[in-house]
N, C-alpha and C positions, 0 to 999 in steps of 0.2 A: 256949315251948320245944317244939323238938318231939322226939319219941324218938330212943334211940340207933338204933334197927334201920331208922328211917324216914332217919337223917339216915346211915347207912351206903348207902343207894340215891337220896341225891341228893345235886345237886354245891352249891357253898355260892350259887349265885342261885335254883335251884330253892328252896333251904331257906326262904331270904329269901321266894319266892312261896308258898309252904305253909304258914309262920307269920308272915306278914301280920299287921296287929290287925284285929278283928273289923269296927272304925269308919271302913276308908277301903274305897274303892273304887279296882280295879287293873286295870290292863292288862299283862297279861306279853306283851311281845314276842317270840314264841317263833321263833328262824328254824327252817329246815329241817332235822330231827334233831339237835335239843335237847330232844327229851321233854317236849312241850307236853302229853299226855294224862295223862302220870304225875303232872304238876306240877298237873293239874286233878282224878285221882283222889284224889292225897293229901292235895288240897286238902278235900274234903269229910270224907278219912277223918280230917283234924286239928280240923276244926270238931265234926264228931262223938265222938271218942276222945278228945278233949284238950278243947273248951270245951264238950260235953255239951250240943250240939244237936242235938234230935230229925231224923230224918232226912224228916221231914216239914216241918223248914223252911226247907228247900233246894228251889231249882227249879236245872237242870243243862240246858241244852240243847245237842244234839248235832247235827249233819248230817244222818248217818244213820243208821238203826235198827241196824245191822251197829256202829257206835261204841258207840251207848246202850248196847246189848247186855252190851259188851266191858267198859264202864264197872261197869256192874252188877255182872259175873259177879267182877269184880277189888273191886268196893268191899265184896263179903259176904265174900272170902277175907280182905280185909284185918281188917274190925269180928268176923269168925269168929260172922258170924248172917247170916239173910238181912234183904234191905233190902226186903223186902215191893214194897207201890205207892208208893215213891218216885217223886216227880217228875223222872225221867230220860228224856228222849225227845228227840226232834226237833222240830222248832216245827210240824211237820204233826200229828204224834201228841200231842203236848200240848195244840195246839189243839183238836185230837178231843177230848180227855178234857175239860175244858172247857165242851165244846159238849153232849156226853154228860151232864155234871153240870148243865148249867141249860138244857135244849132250848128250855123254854119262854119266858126272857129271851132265847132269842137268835132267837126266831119261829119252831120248827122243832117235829117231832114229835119223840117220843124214840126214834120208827125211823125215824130220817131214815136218808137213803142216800149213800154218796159215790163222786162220778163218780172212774175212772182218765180214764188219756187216751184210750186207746181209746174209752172209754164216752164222753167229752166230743165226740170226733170225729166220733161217726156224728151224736148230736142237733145241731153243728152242719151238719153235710152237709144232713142231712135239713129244718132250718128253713132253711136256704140254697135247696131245692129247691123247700121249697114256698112261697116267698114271691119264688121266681124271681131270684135272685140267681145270676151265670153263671159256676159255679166252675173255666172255662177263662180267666176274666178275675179270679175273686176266689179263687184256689186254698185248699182247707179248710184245708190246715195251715199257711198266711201268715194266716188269717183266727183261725182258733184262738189260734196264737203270741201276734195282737193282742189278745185277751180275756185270755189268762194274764197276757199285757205291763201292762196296764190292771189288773189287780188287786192286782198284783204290787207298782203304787207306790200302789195305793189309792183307783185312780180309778176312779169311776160309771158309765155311759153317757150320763147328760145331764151329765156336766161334761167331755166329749169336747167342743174345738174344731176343728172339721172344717177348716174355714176353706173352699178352694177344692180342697181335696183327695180327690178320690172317692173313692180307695181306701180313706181312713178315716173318710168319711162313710157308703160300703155296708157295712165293719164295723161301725162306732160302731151303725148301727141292727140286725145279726145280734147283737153283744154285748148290746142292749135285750132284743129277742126271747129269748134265750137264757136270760138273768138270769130274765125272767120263766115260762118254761119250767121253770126250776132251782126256783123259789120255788114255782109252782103243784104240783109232782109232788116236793116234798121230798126235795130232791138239791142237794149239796154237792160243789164240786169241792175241786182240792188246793189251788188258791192260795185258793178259798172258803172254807176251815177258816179261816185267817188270820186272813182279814177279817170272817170273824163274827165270830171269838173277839174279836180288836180291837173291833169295835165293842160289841160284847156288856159288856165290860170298862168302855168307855168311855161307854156308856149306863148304865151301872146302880152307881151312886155308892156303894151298899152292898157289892157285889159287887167292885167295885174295892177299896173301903177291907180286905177280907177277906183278899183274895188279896195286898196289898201288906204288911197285919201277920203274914199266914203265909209269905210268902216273905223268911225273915229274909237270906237269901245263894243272889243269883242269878247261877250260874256261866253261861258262854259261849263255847264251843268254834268255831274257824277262824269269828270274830266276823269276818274280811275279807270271807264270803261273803254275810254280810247283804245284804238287799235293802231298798227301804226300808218294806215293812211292817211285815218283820221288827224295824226298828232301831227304828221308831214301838212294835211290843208293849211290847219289852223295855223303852224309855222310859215308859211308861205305867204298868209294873209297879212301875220304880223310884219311890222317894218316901224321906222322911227316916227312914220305917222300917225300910229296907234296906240292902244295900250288892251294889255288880257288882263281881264278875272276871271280864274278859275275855281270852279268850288267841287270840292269831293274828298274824299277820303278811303286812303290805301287800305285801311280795312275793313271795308266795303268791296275789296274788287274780288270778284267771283265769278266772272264772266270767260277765263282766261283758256277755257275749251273754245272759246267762238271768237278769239283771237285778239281781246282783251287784252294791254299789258300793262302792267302794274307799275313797270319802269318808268312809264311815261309820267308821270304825278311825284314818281320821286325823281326823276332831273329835271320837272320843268325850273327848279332853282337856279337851275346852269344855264338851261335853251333859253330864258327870257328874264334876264339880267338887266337892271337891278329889278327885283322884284322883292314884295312884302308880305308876309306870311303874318297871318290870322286865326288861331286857334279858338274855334266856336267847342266849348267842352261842357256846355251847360245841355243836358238833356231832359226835355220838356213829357215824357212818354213815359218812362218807366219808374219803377220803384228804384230804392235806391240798394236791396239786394241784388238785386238783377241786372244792376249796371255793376256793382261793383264784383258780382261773379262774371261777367262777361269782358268787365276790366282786366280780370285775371286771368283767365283763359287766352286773349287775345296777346295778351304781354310776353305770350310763350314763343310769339313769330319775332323772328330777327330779323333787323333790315329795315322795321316799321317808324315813320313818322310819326315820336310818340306824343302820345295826348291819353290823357284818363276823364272822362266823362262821371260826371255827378249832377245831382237835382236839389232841388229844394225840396221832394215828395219826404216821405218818411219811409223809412227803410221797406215798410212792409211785411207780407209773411214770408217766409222760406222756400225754398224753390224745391218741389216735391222729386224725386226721384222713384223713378218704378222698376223692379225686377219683377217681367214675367216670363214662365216659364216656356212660351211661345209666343208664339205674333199672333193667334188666335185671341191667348188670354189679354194679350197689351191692347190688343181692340176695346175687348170687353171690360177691362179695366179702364181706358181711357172714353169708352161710350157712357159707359157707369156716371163717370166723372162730370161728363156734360150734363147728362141726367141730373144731376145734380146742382149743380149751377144755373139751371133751368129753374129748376126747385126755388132755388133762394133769389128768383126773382131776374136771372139772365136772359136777353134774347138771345136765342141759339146762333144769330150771325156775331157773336160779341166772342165765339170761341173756334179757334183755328188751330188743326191740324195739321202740321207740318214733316213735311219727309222727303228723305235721300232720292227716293227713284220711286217715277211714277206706280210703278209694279207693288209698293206696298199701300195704296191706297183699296185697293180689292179689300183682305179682310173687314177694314173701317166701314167700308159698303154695306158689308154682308151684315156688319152689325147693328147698323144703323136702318137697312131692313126689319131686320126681326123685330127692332123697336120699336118699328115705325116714327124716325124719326128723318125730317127733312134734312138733308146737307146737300151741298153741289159741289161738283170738282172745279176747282177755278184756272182759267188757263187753257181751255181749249181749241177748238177752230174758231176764228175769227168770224165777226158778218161775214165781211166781205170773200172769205177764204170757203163760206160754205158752198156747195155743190150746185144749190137749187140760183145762188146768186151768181156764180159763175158763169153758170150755164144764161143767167138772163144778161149779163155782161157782157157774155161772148157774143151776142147777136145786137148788142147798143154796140160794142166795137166793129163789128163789121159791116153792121151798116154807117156806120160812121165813117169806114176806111175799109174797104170792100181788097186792101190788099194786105190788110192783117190776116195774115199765114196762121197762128196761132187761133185764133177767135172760127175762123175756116172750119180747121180739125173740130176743134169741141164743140160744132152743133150741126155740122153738113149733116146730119144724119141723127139729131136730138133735137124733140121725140123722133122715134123712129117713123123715116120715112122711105126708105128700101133702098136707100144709097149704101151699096155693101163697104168692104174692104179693099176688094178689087178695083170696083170702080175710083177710090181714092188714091189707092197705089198708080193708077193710069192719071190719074190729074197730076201728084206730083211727080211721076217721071217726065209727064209734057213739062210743066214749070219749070223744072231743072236741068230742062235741055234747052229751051226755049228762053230761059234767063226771068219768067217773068212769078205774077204771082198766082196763087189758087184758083184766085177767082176767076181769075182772066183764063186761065186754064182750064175751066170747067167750060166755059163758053165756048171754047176750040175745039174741045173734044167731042161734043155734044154727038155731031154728026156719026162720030164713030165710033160709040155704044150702041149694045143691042138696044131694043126700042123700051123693055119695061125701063133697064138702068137711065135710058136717055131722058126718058119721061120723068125720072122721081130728079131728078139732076138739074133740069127745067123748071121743075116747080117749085125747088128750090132758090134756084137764080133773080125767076119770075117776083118769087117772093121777098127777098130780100131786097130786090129794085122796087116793088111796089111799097115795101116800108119807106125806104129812102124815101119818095116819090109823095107819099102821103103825110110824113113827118116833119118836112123840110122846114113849117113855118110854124111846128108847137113849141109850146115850151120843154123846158129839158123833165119835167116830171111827167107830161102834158106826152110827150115822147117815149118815155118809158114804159107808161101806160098801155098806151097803144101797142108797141114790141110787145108786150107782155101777152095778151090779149091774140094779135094777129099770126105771133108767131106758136101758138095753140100751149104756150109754156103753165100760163095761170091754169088753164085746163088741163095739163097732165098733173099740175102739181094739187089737184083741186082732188085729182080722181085715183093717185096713187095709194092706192092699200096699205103701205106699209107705212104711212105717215099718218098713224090715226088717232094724233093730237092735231093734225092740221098744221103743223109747227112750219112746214115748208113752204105753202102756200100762203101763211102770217109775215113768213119772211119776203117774198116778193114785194106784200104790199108795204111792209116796211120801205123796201128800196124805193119804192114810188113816194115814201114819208122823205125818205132822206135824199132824193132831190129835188124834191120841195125847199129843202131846208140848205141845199148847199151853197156856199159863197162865192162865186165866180170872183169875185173882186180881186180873191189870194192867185187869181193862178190867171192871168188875164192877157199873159202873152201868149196863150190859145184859145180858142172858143169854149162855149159852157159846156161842149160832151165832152171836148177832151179833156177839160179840165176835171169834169165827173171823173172820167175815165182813169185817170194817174190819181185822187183820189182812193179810187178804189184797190188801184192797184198799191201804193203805197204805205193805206191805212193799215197800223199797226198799235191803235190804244185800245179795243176792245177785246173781251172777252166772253168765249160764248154761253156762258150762263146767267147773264146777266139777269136778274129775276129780285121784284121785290116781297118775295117772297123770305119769310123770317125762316133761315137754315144754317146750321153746319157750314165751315167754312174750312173744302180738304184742297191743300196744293203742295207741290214740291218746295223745296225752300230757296231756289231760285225765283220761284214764282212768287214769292212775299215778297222779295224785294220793295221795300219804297211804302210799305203798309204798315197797317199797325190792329193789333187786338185786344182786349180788353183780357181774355184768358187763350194760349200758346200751348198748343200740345207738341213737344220736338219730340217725332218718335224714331225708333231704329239704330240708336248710340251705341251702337256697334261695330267692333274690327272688323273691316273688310266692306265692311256698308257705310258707315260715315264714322272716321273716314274709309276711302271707300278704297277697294283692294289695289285697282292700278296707281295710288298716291304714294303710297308707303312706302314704294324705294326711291320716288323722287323727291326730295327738301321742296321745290317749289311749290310741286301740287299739293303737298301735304299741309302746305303754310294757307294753301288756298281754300283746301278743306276746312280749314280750323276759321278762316274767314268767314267760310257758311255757313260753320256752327256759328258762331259769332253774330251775324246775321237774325240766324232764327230766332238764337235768345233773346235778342234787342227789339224782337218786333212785339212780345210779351209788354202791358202795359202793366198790369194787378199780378196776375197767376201765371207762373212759368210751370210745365212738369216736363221731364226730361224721362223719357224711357226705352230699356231694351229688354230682348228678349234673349233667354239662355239656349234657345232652340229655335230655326226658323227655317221654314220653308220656303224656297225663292227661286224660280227660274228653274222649277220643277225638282231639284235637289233639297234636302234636308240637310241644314248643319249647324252646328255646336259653332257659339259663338261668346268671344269675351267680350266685355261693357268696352263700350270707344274708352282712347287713352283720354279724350277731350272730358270727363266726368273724372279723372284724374288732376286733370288740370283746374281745377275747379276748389277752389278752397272747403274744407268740409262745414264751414261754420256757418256756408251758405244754403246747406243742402239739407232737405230731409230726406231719410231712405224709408221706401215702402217695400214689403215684401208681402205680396199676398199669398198666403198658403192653407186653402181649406178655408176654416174660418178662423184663423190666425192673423195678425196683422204685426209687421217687427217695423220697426222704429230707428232712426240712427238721425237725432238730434244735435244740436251744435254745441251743447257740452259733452259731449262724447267725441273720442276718435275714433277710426274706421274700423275698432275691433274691438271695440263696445256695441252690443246691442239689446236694448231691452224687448222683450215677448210679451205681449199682453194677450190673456183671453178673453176675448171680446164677451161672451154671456152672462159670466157668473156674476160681474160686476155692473150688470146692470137694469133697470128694473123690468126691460123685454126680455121676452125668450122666445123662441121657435113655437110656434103654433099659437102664440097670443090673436085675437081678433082685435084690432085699430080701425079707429075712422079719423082719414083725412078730410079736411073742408073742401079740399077740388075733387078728390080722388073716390071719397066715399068709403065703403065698409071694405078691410085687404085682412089679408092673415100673413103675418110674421115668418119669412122661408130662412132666411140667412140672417146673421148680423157679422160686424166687424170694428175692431176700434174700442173704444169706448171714453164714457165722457162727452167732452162736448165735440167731439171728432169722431162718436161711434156713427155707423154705417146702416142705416138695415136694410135687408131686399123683402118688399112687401108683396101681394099677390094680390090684387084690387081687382073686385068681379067685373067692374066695369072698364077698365082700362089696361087689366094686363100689370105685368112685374117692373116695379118702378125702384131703384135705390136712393135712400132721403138720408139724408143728416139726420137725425134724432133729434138733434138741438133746434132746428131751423124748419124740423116737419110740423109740428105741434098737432102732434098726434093725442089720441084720447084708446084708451083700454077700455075694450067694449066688456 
């Protein structure tokens, strides 16, 4: 049973997935806001509070460090203690931890290093170049992709069959090269944490048997995103000493470019027998138009786990659809719109623009310029991922570990201090002859540089021993500080021209905030740098516009993911663009596409509008395009059709079928016209340029001396005729 206070915040299928018996194994099918994270928080807080298991015999794994987080900071409110080093992470950070706790079963030092992608990028550019591979015919990041692709499902380099196909026969042998690279200089990438940990696990019989009697209940969060390394761990871990819940739902899985598979969610019913399936279909989020159009749409994929999602909300209004006659006009129709919603009382972060590929976010820009109105792109470089942070990164890792090769490169010579190219090329050919690392390399060589190169190469060495030397006994922000500071970084970034928000040099001290704040506790099978260190490198919940600043909220619609808005702009419902051209001769990607769509429309709370364009410019060509089949699939009783033309407005209503439309002109019918003088209470004295619509859904575009051309509702402006 579970408590009264726990069973007042869940609805009676949640409860059902919360007090489970301890002896099966579950799948909640959670759809799209039905409270799949609360159902897997309170899941641990009833294991723990009610059958009084240590919180040590739980493994929990999440997507992202930004979820684990959220998990944690909710599961110590709930037990009213902290949950210490609980096994809640992400199957990258877990694996770390793992790898940290037995480096030596897994062939590694206990300061191994792990590559980002950046860091993965250059050493493959760089064994591409020097092994003459021509990366205008084998491009580094199609050549990268194929190494992460190959790990991903857990394949070697000698169990690559090439067959007749060059382009994955000159990978297959850079993925050799690289593995070997990786092994020789004790580096770890992200999909390599995996597959050590996997193998590690699965070589070491004792180690296995350990970790399958302490992990009495292993939970699994959007279990659709698995890939198959991932689904091989989790198999691995399970045995008759355990038991899995997993929570997710196959029509959510959208990930299935970055190796994603969807399979996995539908046999986990076979792989982990007997199991109980739980249908979470109450959704807490949307209206009940907008799930039961997005019920319809998605019912069109074969093969799916079905479930139809419904709420208690009330149906709400219609989900608007827009034809405009370009991507320019859909801008300025869907900028209008916000406008609008502003008007009646909206915070502009309450409305989010969603779209296929980054590349259509430009016009929205442009127009939300001339408006002046704030929005941000969400989704971009991470903190930890930006340049000014790396670069200060790079010198906390090498002083830390003076035989980190990577940290070497990215600052021997940032800021500049006349350490050429040459000279570096002479450091690692002594290293690579000589077995050893950069740094030690530099010291050897010293003698046998000209005297300027020798000098600037010394004072580099010099320097980076006097930090060591100076730092040994601060603390780890206390430390950073100082790096920051001595190694003259604060002061380039203080004095760089081209940063003249200062935005760069906000960010250092940032880093100095956020090791202040970091928890050594999580990661304590290494010291507090290195544990800073994989932190940083690992960290993957942040996004970099983080700003609380009230704006416009534009992202791809992979990037919604797991969100939610109060009003949803899907735009670019167009063949060839969503879905998008390489899907349509494959059934799977196509089912995947239509998942997206699916997706986008479920993250709409109040206001869905769904729009394309008849003409669009894109990747520098112009072309004629028909409305996505996915606005087909959509039952018409749910949609309204808007056409704007001139100052026309057509209509297409849900007593009407699709060749029915009625034409209103917006003027005659109404008591403004073009050139009227109005005064608004915020806005002040405007003159009347446009209208549209009419009734209590007329439109007008006003001209206000003080603020520039604004579009209001009529009904909702409460305007006054001067």
């Amino acid at each position: 049973m579970i408590s009264p206070s726990m069973a007042d915040e869940l609805n009676e299928k949640q409860q059902q997935s919360v007090a489970l018996k301890e002896d099966v194994n579950a799948l909640i099918l959670a759809g799209a806001g039905s409270g799949k994270t609360r159902v897997l928080t309170y899941r641990i807080h009833y294991l723990v509070s009610t059958k009084n298991h240590h919180v040590d015999d739980i493994l929990a794994v999440t997507f992202t460090n930004k979820a684990a987080n959220e998990m944690k900071e909710r599961l110590s409110e709930l037990l009213r203690r902290p949950i210490g080093r609980m096994w809640v992470g992400t199957f990258h950070s877990l694996s770390h931890r793992l790898l940290r706790t037995h480096p030596v079963e897994a062939n590694l030092s206990p300061t191994f290093q792990i590559l980002d992608a950046q860091d993965q990028f250059r050493i493959v550019k760089r064994l591409m170049k020097e092994n003459g591979v021509d990366e205008t015919k084998f491009p580094i990041k199609q050549v990268q992709w194929f190494i992460n692709q190959q790990k991903d499902e857990g394949i070697l380099p000698h169990q690559i069959n090439a067959e007749h196909n060059y382009f994955v026969k000159q990978s297959a042998k850079i993925f050799d090269l690289y593995e070997k690279h990786c092994q020789v200089n004790d580096l770890v990438d992200f999909a390599g944490l995996l597959v050590k940990s996997y193998d590690l696990l699965k070589n070491n019989q004792s180690l296995l048997d350990h970790y399958q009697k302490k992990f009495r209940h292993i939970l699994v969060d959007e279990f659709q995103d698995t890939n198959r390394i991932q689904y091989q761990w989790i198999k691995l871990l399970h045995d008759q000493h355990n038991h899995i819940f997993c929570v997710g739902d196959d029509d959510q899985s959208i990930y299935g470019w970055r190796g994603a598979r969807i399979e996995n969610i539908q046999k986990i019913e076979n792989d982990f027998k007997p199991i109980k399936v739980i249908k979470l279909e109450q959704n807490y989020r949307s209206t009940g138009t907008i799930l039961s159009a997005s019920n319809a749409l998605i019912a069109n994929n074969p093969n799916r786990l079905e479930k139809s999602l419904w709420t208690k909300s009330e149906d709400g209004e219609l989900i608007n659809v827009f034809n405009a006659r370009t991507e320019t006009e859909e801008a300025q129709y869907v900028v209008s719109e916000v406008e609008n919603q502003f008007n009646q009382g909206r915070n502009l972060s309450e409305c989010a623009i969603l779209y296929r590929s980054n590349a259509q976010s430009r016009v929205f820009e442009e127009s939300f310029i001339n408006r002046n109105i704030a929005y941000r792109i969400y989704g971009g470089l991470r903190f930890f991922e930006r340049a000014e942070i790396k670069d200060a990164m790079g010198y906390v890792r090498l002083v830390e570990d003076t035989s980190d090769n990577i940290a070497f490169e990215r600052i021997v010579n940032f800021p500049t201090r006349g350490i050429g190219l040459t000279t570096v090329e002479k450091i690692r050919a002594y290293a690579n002859k000589n077995h050893t690392d950069l740094f030690q390399s530099s010291i050897a060589i010293l003698n046998t540089l000209p005297a300027r190169a020798s000098n600037a190469l010394k004072a580099f060495i010099d320097l980076i021993e006097s930090i060591k030397d100076n730092t040994q006994h601060f603390s780890l922000s206390e430390k950073i500080d100082s790096i920051l500071l001595q190694s003259n970084l604060m002061n380039h970034y203080a004095n760089d021209k081209s940063d003249k928000a200062g935005s760069k040099k906000e960010n250092l001290e940032e880093l100095v905030s956020a090791a202040k704040q970091y928890n050594h506790e999580e990661d304590s099978e290494i010291n507090e740098t290195q544990g800073f260190i994989a932190l940083a490198t690992l960290d993957s919940s942040g996004d970099s516009n983080q700003s609380n600043q009230d704006c416009v909220q534009l992202m791809t619609v992979h990037s919604a993911k797991g969100l939610e808005f109060p009003v949803v702009f899907l735009v670019g419902l167009e063949e060839d663009l969503f879905p998008s051209r390489q899907s349509k001769d494959e059934p799977h990607l196509l089912d995947e596409e239509r998942r997206l769509c699916y997706v986008g429309m479920t993250r709409a709370m109040n206001t869905l509008t769904l729009s394309y364009a008849s003409k669009r410019f894109i990747h520098g060509q112009s072309f004629y395009s028909m409305p996505s089949r996915f606005l087909d699939e959509i039952p018409i009783n749910y949609l309204n059709y808007i056409k704007n033309s001139s100052n026309d407005i057509i209509t297409k209503s849900r007593k009407y079928d699709s060749s029915h439309y009625t034409k209103i002109t917006s003027i005659d019918s109404s008591m403004y016209s073009i050139g009227q003088v109005v005064k608004h209470t915020k806005f002040g004295l405007g003159t009347v340029v446009n209208c549209e619509g009419s009734g209590d859904s007329m439109r007008l575009q006003i001209k206000f001396q003080k603020v520039g051309t604004k579009w209001l509702i009529s009904s909702y402006a409460n305007l006054k005729i001067v």
